[in-house]
C-alpha positions as a printed Julia matrix, in Angstrom:
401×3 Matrix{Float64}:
 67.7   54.86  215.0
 68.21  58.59  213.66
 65.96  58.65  213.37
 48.43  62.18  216.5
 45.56  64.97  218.31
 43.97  67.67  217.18
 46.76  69.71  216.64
 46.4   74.06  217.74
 44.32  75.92  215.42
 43.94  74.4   212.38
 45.28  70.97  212.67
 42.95  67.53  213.67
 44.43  65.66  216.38
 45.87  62.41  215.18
 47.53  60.65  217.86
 51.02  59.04  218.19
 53.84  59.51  216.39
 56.88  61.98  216.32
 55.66  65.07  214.14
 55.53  62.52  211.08
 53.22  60.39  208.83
 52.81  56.81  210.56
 50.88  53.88  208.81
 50.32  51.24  210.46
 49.8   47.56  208.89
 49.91  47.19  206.3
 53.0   49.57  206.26
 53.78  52.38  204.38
 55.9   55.59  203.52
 56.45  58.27  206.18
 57.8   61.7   205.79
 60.55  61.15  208.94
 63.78  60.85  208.05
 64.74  57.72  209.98
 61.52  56.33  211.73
 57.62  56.07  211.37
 55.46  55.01  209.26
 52.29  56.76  207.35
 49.2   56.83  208.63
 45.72  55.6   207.32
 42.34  57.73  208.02
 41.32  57.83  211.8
 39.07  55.5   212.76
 36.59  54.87  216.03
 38.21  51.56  216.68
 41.74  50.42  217.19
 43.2   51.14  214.04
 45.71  53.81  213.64
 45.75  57.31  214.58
 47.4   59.33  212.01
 48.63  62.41  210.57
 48.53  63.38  206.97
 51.27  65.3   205.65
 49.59  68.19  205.29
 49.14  68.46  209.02
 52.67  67.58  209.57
 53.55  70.9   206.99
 51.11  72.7   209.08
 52.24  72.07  212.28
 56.23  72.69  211.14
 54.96  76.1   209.68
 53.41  76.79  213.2
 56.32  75.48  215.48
 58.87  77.43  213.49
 56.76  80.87  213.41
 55.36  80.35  217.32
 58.7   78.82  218.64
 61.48  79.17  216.66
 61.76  82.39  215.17
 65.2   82.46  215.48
 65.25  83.54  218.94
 64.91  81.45  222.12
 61.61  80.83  223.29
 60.54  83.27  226.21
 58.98  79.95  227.7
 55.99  82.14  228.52
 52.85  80.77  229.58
 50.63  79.79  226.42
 46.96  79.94  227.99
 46.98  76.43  229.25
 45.55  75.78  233.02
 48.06  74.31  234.45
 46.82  71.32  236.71
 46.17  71.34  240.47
 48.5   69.56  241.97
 49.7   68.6   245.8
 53.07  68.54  247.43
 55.24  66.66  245.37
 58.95  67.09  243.62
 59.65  70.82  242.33
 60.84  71.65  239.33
 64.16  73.3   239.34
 63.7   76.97  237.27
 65.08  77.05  234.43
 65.62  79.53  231.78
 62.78  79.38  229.03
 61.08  76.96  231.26
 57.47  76.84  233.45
 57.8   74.37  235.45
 54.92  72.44  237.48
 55.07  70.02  240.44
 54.37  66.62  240.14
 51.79  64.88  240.85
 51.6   63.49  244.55
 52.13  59.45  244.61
 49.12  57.79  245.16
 50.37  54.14  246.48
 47.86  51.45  245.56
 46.25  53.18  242.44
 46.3   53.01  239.03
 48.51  49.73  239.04
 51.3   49.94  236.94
 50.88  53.76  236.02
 51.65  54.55  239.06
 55.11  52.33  239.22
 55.87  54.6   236.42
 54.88  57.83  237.43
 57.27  57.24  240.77
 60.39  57.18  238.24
 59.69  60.15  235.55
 61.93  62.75  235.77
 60.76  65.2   233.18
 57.43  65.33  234.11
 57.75  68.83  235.03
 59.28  70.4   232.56
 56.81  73.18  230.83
 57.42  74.6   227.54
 54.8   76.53  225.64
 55.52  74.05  223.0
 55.11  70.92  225.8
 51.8   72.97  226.91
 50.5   73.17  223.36
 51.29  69.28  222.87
 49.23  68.61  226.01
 46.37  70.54  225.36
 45.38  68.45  222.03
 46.34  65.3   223.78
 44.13  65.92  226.75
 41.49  67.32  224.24
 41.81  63.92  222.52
 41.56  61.22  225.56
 40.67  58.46  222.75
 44.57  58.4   221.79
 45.38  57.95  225.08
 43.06  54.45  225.84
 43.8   53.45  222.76
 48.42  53.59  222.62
 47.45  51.94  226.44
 45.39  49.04  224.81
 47.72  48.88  221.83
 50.97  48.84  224.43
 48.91  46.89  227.89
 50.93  43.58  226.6
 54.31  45.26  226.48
 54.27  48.28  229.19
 55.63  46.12  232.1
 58.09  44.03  230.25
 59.6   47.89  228.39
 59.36  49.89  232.03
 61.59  46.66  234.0
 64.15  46.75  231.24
 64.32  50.51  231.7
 64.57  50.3   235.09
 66.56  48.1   235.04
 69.05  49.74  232.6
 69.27  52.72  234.95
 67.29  55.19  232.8
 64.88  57.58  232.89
 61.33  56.15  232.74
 60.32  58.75  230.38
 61.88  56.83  227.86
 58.51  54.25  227.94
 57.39  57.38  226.05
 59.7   56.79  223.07
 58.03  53.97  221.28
 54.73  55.39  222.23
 55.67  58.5   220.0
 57.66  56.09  217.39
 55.55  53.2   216.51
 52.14  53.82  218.71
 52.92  50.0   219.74
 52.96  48.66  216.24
 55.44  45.83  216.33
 55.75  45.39  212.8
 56.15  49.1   211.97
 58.72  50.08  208.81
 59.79  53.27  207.66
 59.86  54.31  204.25
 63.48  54.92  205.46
 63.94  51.35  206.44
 63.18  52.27  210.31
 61.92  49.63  212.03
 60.06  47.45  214.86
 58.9   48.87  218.05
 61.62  51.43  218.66
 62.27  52.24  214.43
 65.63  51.52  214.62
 67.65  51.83  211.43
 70.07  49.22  210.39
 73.77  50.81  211.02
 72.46  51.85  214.45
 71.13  48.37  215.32
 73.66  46.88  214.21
 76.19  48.49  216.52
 74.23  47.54  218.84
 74.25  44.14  218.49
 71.33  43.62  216.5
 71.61  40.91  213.85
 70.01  42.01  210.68
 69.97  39.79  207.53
 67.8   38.54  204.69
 66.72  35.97  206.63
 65.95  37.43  210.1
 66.06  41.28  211.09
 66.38  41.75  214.79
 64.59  45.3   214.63
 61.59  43.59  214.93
 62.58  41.07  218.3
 60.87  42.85  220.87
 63.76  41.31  223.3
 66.57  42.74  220.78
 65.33  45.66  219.68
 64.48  47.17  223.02
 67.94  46.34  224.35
 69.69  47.45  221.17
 67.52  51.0   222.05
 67.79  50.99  225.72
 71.97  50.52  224.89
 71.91  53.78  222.53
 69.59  55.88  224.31
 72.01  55.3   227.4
 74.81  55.91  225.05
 73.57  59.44  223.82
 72.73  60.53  227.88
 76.53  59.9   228.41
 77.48  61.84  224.89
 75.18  64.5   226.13
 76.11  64.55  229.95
 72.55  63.63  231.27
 70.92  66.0   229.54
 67.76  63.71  228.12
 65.94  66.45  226.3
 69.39  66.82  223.91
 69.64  62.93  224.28
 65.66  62.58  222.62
 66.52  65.08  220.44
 69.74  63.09  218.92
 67.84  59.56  219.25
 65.16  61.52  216.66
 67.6   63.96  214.8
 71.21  61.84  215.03
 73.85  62.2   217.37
 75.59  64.2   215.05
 73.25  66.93  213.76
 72.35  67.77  217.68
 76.04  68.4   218.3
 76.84  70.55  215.54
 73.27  72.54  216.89
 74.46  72.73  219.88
 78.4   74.33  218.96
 76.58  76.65  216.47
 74.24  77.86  219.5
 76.91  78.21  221.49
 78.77  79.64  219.05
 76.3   82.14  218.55
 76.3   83.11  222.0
 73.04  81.53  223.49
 73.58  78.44  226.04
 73.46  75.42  223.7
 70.23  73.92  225.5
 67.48  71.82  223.47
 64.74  75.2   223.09
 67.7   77.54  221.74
 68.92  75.18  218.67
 68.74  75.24  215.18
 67.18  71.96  214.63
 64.48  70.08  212.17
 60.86  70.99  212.94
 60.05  67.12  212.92
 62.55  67.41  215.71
 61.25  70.7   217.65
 57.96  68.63  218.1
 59.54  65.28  218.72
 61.08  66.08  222.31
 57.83  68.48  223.37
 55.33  65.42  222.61
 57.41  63.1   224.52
 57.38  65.63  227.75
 53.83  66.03  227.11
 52.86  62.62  227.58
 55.48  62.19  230.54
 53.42  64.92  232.02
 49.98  63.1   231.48
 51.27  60.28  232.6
 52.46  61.7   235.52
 48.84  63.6   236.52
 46.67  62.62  234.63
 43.33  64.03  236.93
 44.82  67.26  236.53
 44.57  67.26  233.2
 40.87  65.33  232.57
 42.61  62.34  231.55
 41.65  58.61  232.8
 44.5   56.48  232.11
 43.06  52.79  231.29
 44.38  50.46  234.32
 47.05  47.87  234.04
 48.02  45.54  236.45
 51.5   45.84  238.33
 52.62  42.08  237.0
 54.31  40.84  234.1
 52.29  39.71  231.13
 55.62  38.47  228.93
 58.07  36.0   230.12
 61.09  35.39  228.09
 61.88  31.89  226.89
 65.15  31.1   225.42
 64.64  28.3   222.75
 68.15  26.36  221.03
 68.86  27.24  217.65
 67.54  23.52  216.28
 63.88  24.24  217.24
 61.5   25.03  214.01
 59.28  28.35  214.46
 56.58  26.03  213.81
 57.44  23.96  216.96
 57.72  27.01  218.95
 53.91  28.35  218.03
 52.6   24.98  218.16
 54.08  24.47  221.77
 53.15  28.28  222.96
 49.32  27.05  222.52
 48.68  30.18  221.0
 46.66  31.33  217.96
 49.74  32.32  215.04
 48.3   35.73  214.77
 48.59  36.37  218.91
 52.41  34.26  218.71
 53.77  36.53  215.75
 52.37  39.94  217.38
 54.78  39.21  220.05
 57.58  38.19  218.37
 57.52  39.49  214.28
 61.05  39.07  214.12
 60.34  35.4   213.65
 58.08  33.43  210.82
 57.06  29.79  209.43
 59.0   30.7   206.75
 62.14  32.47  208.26
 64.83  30.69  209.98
 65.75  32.56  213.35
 70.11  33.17  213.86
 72.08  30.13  213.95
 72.25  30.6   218.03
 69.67  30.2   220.73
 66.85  33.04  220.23
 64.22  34.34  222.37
 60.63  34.72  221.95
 58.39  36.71  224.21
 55.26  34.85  226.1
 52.24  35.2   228.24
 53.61  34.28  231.63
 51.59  31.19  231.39
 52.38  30.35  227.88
 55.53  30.98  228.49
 55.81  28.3   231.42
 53.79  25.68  229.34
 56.6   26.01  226.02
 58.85  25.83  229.06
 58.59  22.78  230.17
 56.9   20.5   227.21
 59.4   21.61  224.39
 62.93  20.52  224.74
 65.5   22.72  223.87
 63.1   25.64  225.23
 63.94  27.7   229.05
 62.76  29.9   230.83
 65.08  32.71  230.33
 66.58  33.83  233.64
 64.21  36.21  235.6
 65.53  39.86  236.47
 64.9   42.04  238.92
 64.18  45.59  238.28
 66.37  48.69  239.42
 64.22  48.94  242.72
 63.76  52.11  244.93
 64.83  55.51  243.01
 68.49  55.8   244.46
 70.95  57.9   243.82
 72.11  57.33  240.12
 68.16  57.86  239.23
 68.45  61.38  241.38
 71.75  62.33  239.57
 69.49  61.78  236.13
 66.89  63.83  237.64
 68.65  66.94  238.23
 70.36  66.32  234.89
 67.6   65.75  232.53
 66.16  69.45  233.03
 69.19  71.13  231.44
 67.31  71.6   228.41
């Protein structure tokens, strides 16, 4: 689990994915060392957005002479506007750090968007290396409609488990910026699924992963085997979810021993003053980038495509002794549609010898239900709620960096 936009100057904006090479299927290499996959030529229609790897040499030659000369950033405006914005949260100043108010809440609007927006917390954290990843987003609105089509089936289901989990919803971003959406995504460095999890790192977290089934790729699985890690590293890092990104991206290990060499060093160990991979340095500033869009996205010239407040996936929990084929057959969906859902499972593969899940349409979901036997309705649950105070607590800790 150690492991997109016309990029400043030179670069062409390909959208998605971490700094890296991403393909998406048929899969391919990718220059990250634990997640992504390589990219195929942009196209007009929704195929994937990519970045050749002489962008991604470009833009590591440009972080690390702009941003990380070996001294802290001055966090200095970079020319960006920065958006008009009403009354709304302020940012607590930070060293290095231009922070911007968030957007106002607007109930009623933009549907689920807006559900999300209410529980970002590092939305207004500013960076001349956030403000540069924002600039060839918002100058590249195409990649934006187009991770929102590519994610519309799997947004609601990913922000209630988050919620749910306690964590920051800024952490949607993360398989935005790791697979664009592509369920079956693999890394040339055997990352994969939604989230790119490796196999060690799934495994500890209760993935199964086997010849015959790999749970990186169960939507269900995968996203609590990532939820469970990424709350794992905000502990290890004491709420501070720019270091926590940064480990999820770099390993747990490589952003402590960054962080006791800055300190050692005398600066203050926070995410802009370490030593770290480039892939890295641009990792954590896309994903507050898009947190930021996401959170205002008028002030920026962005139109976010709309999605509905509701769930689209249910969760049915089928026994162990039920065929694939039965499964797909009883769903009523095309194969294609059943195994975009749920590409952990195949004609061909048998699932664990336990009950497994698949993910639905609601309605599909009710209709396997109740005319398959040996197939529930898993159990509904209900999301974290209003913002309390646990969610606050993460607030104020997630600017330390």
């Amino acid at each position: 689990m150690r492991r997109a936009s016309r990029l400043v100057g030179a670069l062409t904006f390909p959208p998605l994915l971490a700094a890296c090479a991403h393909t998406l299927p048929p899969a391919g290499q990718h220059s990250m060392p634990h997640r992504h996959v390589e990219s195929k030529p942009p196209k007009p229609d929704d195929q994937a957005y990519l970045r050749l790897p002489s962008d991604l040499a470009l833009l590591q030659d440009r972080l690390a002479s702009r941003l990380w000369d070996g001294e802290k950033p001055s966090g200095k405006p970079s020319g960006i506007a920065s958006p008009q914005r009403g009354k709304g949260r302020k940012g607590r100043g930070l060293p290095s750090l231009r922070l911007v108010k968030s957007s106002p809440d607007r109930p009623g609007r933009d549907g689920l968007w807006q559900h999300i927006r209410q529980h970002l917390v590092l939305d207004d954290i500013r960076h001349e290396a956030v403000d540069a990843e924002i600039e060839s987003i918002a100058r590249n609105p195409a990649y934006l409609d187009v991770l929102a089509r590519r994610g519309e089936p799997f947004l609601h289901y990913l922000a209630s488990e988050i919620e749910r989990k306690g964590l920051p919803m800024d952490v949607l971003v993360v398989p935005m910026v790791e697979s664009a959406f592509d369920t079956q995504a693999l890394s040339s460095r055997d990352a994969a699924g939604l989230w790119q999890i490796v196999r060690s790192t799934g495994e500890e977290h209760g993935l199964t992963v086997d010849q015959s089934y790999d749970g990186r790729y169960d939507i269900h699985a995968s996203t609590s085997a990532a939820l469970s890690y990424l709350k794992h590293l905000g502990t290890v890092f004491k709420g501070d979810w720019l270091l926590a990104l940064a480990a999820y991206n770099a390993g747990e290990g490589a952003v402590q021993r960054a962080v006791a060499a800055s300190l050692k060093a005398g600066r203050d160990g926070d995410f802009w003053a370490l030593d770290l991979p480039a892939e890295t340095r641009a990792y954590v500033p896309r994903i507050l980038a898009l947190s930021s869009i996401i959170a205002n996205p008028e002030g920026y010239g962005v139109k976010l495509r709309n999605i509905q407040d509701k769930p689209y996936l249910a969760r049915v929990e089928v026994d162990s002794k039920v065929r694939v084929a039965e499964v797909v057959a009883g769903s009523g969906l095309p194969e294609q549609e059943f195994f975009k859902m749920n590409p952990a499972l195949r004609p061909d593969v048998r699932p664990p010898k336990r009950s497994y899940d698949v993910l639905l349409p609601v309605e599909s979901a009710a209709i396997l239900a109740s005319s398959l036997d040996g197939a529930k309705l898993g159990p509904s649950r209900k999301s974290a709620g209003k913002r309390g105070a646990a969610l606050s607590a993460l607030s104020r800790n997630a600017r330390h960096g």
